[in-house]
N, C-alpha and C positions, 0 to 999 in steps of 0.2 A: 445260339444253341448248337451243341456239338452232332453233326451226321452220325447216323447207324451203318449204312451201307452204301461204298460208293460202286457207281455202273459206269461203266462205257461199253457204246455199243452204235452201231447204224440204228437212226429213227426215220419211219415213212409215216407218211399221213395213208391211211387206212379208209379203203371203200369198201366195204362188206357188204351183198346181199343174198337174204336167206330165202327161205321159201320153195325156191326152183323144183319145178318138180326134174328137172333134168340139164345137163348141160348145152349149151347153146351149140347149135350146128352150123357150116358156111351158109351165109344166104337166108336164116330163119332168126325170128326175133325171139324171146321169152319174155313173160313178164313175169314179176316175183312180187310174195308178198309182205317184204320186209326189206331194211335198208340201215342201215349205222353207219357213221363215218368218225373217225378221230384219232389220232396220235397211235401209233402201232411200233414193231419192233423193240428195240431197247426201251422202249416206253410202257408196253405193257408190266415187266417184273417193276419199275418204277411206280406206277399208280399205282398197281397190287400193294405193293412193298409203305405205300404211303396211307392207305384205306385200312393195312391192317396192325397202322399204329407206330410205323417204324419209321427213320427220320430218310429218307435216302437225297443224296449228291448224285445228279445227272452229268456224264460229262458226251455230249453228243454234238452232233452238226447239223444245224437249220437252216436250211434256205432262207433268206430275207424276199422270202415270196408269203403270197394268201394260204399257202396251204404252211407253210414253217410259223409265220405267225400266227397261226390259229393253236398249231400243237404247243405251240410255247406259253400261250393264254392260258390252254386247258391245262398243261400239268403246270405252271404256277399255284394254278387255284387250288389244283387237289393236293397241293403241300410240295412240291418237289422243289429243292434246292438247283437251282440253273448258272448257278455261278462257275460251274466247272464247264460251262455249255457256250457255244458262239455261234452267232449268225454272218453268214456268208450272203454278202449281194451278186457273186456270181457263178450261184452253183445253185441248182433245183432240187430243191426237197424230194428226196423221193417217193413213188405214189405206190401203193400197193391197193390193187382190188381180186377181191375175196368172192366166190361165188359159191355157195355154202347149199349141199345138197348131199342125199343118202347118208346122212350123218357126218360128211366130213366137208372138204372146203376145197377149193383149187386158187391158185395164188398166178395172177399177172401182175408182173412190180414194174417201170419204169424207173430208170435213175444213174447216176452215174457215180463212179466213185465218190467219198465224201472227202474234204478237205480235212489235211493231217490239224489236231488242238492238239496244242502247246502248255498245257497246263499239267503242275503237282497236284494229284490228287492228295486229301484232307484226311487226317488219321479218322480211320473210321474201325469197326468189329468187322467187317465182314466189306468183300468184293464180289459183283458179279460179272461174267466177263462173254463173251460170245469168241469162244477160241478160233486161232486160225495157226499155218504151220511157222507166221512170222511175228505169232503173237509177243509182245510187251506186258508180260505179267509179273510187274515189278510195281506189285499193288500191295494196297493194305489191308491189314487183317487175314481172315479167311476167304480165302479163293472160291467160289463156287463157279462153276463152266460149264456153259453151254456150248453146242455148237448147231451152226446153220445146216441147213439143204445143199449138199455137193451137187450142184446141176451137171459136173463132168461124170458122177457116176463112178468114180474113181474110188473113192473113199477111202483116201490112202493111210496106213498106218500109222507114219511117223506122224502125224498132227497128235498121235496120243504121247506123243514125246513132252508135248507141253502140262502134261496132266502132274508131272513131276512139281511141280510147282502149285498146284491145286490142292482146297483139301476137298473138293464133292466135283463130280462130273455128273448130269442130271441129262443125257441123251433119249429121246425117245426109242422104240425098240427098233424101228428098222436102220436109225443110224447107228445103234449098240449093236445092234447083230452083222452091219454093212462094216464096221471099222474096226471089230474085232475078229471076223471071217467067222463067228458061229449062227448056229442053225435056230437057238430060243434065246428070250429072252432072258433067260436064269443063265445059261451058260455068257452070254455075254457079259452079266452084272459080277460074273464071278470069274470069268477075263480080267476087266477092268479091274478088280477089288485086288487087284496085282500089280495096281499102276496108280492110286490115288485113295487115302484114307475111306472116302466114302465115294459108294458108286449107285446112281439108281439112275435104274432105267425107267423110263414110262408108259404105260401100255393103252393107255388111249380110253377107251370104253372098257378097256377092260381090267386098269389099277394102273399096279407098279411096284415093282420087285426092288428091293436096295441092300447091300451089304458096308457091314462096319467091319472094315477091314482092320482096325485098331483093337476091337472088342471082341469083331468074331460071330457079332451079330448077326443076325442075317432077316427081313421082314418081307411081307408080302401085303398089298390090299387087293381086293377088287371093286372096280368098280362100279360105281352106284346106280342105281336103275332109275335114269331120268330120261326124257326126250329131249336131245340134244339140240337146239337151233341154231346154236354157230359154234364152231369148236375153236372159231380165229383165239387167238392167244394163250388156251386152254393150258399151254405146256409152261408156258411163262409164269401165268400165274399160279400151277403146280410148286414151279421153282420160288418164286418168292414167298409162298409160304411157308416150303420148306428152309428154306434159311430165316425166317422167320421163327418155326419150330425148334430149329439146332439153338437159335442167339437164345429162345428162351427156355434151353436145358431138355427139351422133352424126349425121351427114351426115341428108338429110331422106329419103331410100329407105332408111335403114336405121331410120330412126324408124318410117316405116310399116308396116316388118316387123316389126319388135317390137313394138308397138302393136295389131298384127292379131294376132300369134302369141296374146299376151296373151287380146286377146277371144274366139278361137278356142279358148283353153283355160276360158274361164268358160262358153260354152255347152253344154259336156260337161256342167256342174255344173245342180245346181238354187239357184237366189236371183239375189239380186244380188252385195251387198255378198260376202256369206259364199262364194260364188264365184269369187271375184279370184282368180288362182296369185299366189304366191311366187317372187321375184327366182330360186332355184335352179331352179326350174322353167320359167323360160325359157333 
């Protein structure tokens, strides 16, 4: 059976816990009243991407450890293609824990570089990518781009050099507002929408602003009034719905609604990946 959407990207095995009423201090314990663990990073938009009907090609790096073979069990089952994927016996899966409080999350990752994969990616509709300024975007289909957390704080411009090759860049709003030098989120969606057919940015609790740089379009949501319990992979699975949205033709405000609905319903959940809803649930 032919893929819909191939990914490459860094995958961590995921510790999540929620509840806290506060962040932990030197020298004090907390106890919290909730706890998730399972396959994160590149793996979140993959489960998403596969719960809501679509066929996706993994190409990523697992450690041949307990934690790499457990996320390779979980997204087999949930439908994901791993033939674009390999396991390495001497490199360590990396670990990301998530400590989820006042609505948002804080992230300690351990891990080390991933091992370079050697594989042609499979004609597919559509790519998702997590950009960097030495990215290989000599992919198939349509290009959709994320990009990570700059812990240098740099947030240098030319990484939007790569957006040339992209047709959606999908930043949240402090990277849109951090790599474009503006001050909102609408001025930075409409920076970008000068650099890559579609540009949206994501506002967290509060939507997501996107322009069709092609059409001229221009859309907003806000967002939905829920109590948040873990926002771990919330963005991720934003984005996979919206390329989910665009494959299936739908106008660019009803993409954004479905794509918030989407994330709106993983932050009820605890995780990432293992948080995505199912196509019947929206």
């Amino acid at each position: 059976m032919d893929n819909d959407v191939y990914l490459s990207g860094l995958l961590f095995y995921d510790l999540v816990f929620t509840g806290l009423p506060k962040p932990p201090t030197p020298g004090e314990e907390v106890w919290t009243g909730g706890m998730g663990s399972g396959p994160g990073g590149i793996a979140n938009f993959a489960v998403a991407l596969a719960r809501l009907g679509l066929r996706p090609v993994l190409s990523a790096a697992f450690g041949d450890d307990l934690h790499g073979r457990h996320c390779w069990d979980v997204l087999a089952d949930e439908g994901v293609d791993l033939s674009c994927s390999r396991k390495f016996a001497d490199w360590a899966t990396p670990v990301t824990v998530a400590l989820s409080y006042d609505g948002d999350r804080a992230l300690v990752t351990h891990g080390a570089p991933p091992p370079l994969i050697d594989v042609t990616p499979p004609s597919t509709a559509a790519s998702i990518v997590h950009i960097a300024p030495d990215s290989d975007l000599d992919l198939p289909g349509l290009i959709f781009a994320d990009v990570g957390w700059d812990p240098s704080r740099q947030w240098r411009p030319e990484l939007l050099d790569q957006l040339k090759h992209c047709h959606a860049f999908m930043p949240n709003e402090v990277e849109a507002m951090a790599y474009t030098r503006t001050d909102t989120p609408e001025l930075a969606a409409a920076r970008l929408a000068e650099l890559v057919p579609i540009a949206v940015v994501t506002r967290g609790r509060d939507g997501a602003v996107a322009i069709d740089a092609i059409s001229g379009e221009q859309a907003s949501v806000d967002g939905d009034d829920v109590v948040a319990v873990d926002t771990t992979g919330a963005g991720d699975v934003f984005g996979a719905a919206f390329v989910h949205a665009t494959l299936a033709g739908m106008p660019l405000d009803e993409r954004l609604r479905f794509a918030n609905r989407a994330a709106s319903l993983s932050v009820q959940r605890v995780g990432g990946a293992l948080a995505a809803p199912r196509l019947e649930e929206l």
